[in-house]
KELUMKE-462159 format. One record per atom (N, C-alpha, C): z, x, y. Coordinates in steps of 0.2 Angstrom, whole numbers, plus 5000, padded with zeros to 4 digits. Layout:
# residues N
ZXY
...
***
This chain:
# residues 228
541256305528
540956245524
541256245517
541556315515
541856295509
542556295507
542856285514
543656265513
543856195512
544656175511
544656115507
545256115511
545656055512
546656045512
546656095517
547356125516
547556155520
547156235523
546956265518
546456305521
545956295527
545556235526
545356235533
545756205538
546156185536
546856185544
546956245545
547156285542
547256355544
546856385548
546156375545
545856415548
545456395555
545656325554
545256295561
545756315565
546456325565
546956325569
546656415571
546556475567
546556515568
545856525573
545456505572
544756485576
545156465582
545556425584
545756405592
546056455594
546556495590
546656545594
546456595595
546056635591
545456675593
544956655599
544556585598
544356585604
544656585612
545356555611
545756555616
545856625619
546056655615
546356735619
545356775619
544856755615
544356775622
544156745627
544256695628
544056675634
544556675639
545356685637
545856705641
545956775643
545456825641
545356905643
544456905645
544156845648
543456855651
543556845658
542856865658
542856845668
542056865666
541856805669
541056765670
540956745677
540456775681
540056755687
539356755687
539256745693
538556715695
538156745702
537756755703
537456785709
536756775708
536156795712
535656775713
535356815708
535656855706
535356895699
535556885692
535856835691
536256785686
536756805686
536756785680
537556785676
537856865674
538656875675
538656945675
539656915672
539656985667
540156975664
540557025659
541357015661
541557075659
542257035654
542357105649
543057095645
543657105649
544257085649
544957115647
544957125656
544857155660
544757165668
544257145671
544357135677
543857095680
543357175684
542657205682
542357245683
541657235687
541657175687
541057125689
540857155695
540257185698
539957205704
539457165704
539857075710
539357025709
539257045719
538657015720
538357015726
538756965733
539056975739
539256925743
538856855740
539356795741
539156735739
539256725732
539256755728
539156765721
540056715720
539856665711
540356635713
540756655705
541456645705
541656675698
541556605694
541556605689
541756535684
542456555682
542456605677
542956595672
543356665678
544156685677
544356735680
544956755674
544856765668
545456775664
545956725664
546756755662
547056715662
547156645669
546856665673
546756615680
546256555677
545856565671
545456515669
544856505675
544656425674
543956415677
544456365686
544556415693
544856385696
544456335701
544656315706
544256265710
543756215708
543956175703
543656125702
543756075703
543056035704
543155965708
543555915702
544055895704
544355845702
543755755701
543455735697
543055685698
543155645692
543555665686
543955605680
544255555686
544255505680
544555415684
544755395679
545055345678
545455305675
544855265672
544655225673
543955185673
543655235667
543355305673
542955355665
543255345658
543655385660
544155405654
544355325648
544355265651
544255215646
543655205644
543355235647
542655205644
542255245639
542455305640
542355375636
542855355630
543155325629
543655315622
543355245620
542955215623
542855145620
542055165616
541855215622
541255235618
541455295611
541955325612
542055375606
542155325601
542755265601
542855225595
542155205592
541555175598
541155135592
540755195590
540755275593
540255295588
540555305581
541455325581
541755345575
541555255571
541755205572
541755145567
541155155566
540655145568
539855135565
539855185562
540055265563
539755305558
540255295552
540555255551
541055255547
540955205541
540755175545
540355115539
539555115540
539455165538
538555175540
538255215534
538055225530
537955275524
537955345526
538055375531
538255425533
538855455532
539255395535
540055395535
540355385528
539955335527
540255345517
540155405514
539855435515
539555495513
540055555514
540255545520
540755585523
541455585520
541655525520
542355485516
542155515509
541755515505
541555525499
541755585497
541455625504
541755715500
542155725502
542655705507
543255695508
543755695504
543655615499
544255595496
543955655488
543455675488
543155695481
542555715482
542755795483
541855835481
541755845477
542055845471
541355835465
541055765462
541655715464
541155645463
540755645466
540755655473
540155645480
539755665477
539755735473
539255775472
538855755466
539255735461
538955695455
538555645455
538655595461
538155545464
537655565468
537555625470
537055635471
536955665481
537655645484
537955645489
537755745492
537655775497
537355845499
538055845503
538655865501
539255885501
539355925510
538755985510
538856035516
538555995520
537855955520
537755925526
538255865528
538455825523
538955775527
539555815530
539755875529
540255915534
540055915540
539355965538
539055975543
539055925549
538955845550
538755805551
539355765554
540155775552
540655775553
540955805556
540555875558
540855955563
540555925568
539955925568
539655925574
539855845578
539855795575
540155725577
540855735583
540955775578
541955795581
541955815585
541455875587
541355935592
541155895598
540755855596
540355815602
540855795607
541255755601
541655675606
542255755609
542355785605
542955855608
542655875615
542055895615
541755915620
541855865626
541655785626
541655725631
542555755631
542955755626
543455735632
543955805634
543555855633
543855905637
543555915644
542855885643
542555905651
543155845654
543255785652
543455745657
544355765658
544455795654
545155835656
545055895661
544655935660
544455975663
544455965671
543955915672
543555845680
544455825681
544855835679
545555815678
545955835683
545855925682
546355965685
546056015691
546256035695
545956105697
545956165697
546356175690
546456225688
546356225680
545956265677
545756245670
545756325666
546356315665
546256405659
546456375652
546156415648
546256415639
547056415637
547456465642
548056445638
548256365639
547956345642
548056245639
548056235634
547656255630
547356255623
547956315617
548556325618
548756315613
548856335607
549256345601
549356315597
549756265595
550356255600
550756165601
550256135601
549656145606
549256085606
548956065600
548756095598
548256105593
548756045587
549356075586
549956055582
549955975584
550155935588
550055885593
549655845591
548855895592
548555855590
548455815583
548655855579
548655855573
549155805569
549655815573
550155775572
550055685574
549655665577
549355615579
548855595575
548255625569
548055615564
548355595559
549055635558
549355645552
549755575552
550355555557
550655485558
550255425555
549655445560
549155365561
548855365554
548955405549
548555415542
547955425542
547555485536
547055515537
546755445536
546155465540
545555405539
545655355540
546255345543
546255255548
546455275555
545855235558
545855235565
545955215567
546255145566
546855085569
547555145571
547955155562
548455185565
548455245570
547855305570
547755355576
547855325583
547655275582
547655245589
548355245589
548355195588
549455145587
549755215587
549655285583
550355325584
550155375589
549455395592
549555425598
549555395603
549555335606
549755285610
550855295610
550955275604
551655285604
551855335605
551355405604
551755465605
551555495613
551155465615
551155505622
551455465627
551655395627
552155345629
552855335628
552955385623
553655405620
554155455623
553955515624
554055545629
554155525636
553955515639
553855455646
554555415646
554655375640
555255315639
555855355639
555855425636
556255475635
556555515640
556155515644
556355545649
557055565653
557355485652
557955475657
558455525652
558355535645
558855575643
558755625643
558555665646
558555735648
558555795643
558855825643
558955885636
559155835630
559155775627
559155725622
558355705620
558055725624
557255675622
556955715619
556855785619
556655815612
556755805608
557455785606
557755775600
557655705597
557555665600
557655595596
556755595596
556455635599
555755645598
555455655592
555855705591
555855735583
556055705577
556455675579
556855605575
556555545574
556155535579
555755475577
555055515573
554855555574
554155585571
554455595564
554855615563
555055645556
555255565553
555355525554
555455435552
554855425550
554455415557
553555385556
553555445550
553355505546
553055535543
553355495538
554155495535
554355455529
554155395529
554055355534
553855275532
553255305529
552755315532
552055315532
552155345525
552155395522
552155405514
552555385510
552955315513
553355275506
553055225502
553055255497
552555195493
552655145492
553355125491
553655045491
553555025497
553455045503
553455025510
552655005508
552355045508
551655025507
551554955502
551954945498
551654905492
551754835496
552754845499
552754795499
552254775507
552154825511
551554765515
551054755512
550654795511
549954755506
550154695504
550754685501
550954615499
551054555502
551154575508
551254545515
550554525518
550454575518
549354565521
549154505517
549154515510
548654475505
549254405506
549754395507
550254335507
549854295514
549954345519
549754315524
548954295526
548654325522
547954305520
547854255518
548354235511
548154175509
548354125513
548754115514
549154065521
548654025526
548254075529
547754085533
547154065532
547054065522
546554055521
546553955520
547053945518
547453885519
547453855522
547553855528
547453825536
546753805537
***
């Protein structure tokens, strides 16, 4: 709650992979006398019938495949409208507030650790929605999915689309997970021009004259429109 910038990137990265490598050295089952559960080997003396959940680096195996196409859009439509409502909702300014500035948030009178608060748990929520549906995905589900490329990936999809707008998040992981894909026919080239175009989006996206002169283009086209 009291890190800032890059610190808690850090640290939240370092949380993913801690939790990763425990849950990649567990083994969790089940039987008519609960739940039973071992470290590092699998030592469990579970009863005939008894069913494993997790098996170590095997992860959580035989699961039903029940994501659609259909779910998965509707889980993203409902993730957007809770992020825009909370975003312009006095909770969401709230949020933005300590974000761009915790001591001004806090000058106004703004409670700094509950709008994190409030922001962790929000995030975790819609995280949670779409890992189960990733999970309901595949038949085979272990934590080394999870990464730190992924993590990285993810992050890089944040950072493109610019923090706090979630127009461009959209626009630049759409274009980065469609991009690959289009790439593909190049074979040992498509990593590369991968990286060529990410490292392009990052210098547009922080060029200040790029920036000024659209602004200038919005409000041009603004007024044209308002003229019509």
């Amino acid at each position: 709650m009291k890190l800032r910038g890059d610190y808690l990137a850090i640290v939240t990265l370092a949380f993913g992979q801690i939790i990763m490598s425990l849950i990649n050295n567990s083994y969790v089952g089940f039987d008519s006398k609960g739940l039973h559960f071992a470290f590092v080997t699998n030592t469990m003396q579970m009863e005939p019938g008894g069913k494993l959940l997790i098996s170590g680096p095997m992860g959580a195996t035989g699961v039903s495949t029940a994501s659609t196409f259909t779910a998965g859009t509707i889980l993203v439509l409902i993730a957007l409208a809770v992020v825009y409502n909370l975003m312009y909702s006095r909770n969401g300014r709230a949020i933005m507030a300590s974000r761009d500035n915790r001591i001004a948030a806090e000058s106004v009178g703004i409670n700094v650790s509950q709008a994190k608060t409030l922001a962790f748990i929000t995030a975790s929520c819609l995280a949670g929605a779409a890992g189960a549906l990733y999970a309901l995905n595949i038949s085979s589900f272990a934590a080394t999915k999870f990464d730190f490329n992924s993590s990285i990936l993810l992050l890089v999809y944040v950072v493109l689309g610019g923090l706090g707008n979630m127009t461009g998040t959209i626009i630049s992981t759409t274009l980065l997970m469609v991009l690959p894909e289009i790439l593909r026919f190049l074979q040992n080239y498509r990593m590369l021009i991968y990286a060529i175009v990410l490292i392009l989006m990052m210098l547009v996206s922080n060029n200040e004259n790029l920036r000024t002169r659209m602004q200038m283009l919005k409000t041009r086209f603004a007024r044209q429109k308002g003229d019509r």
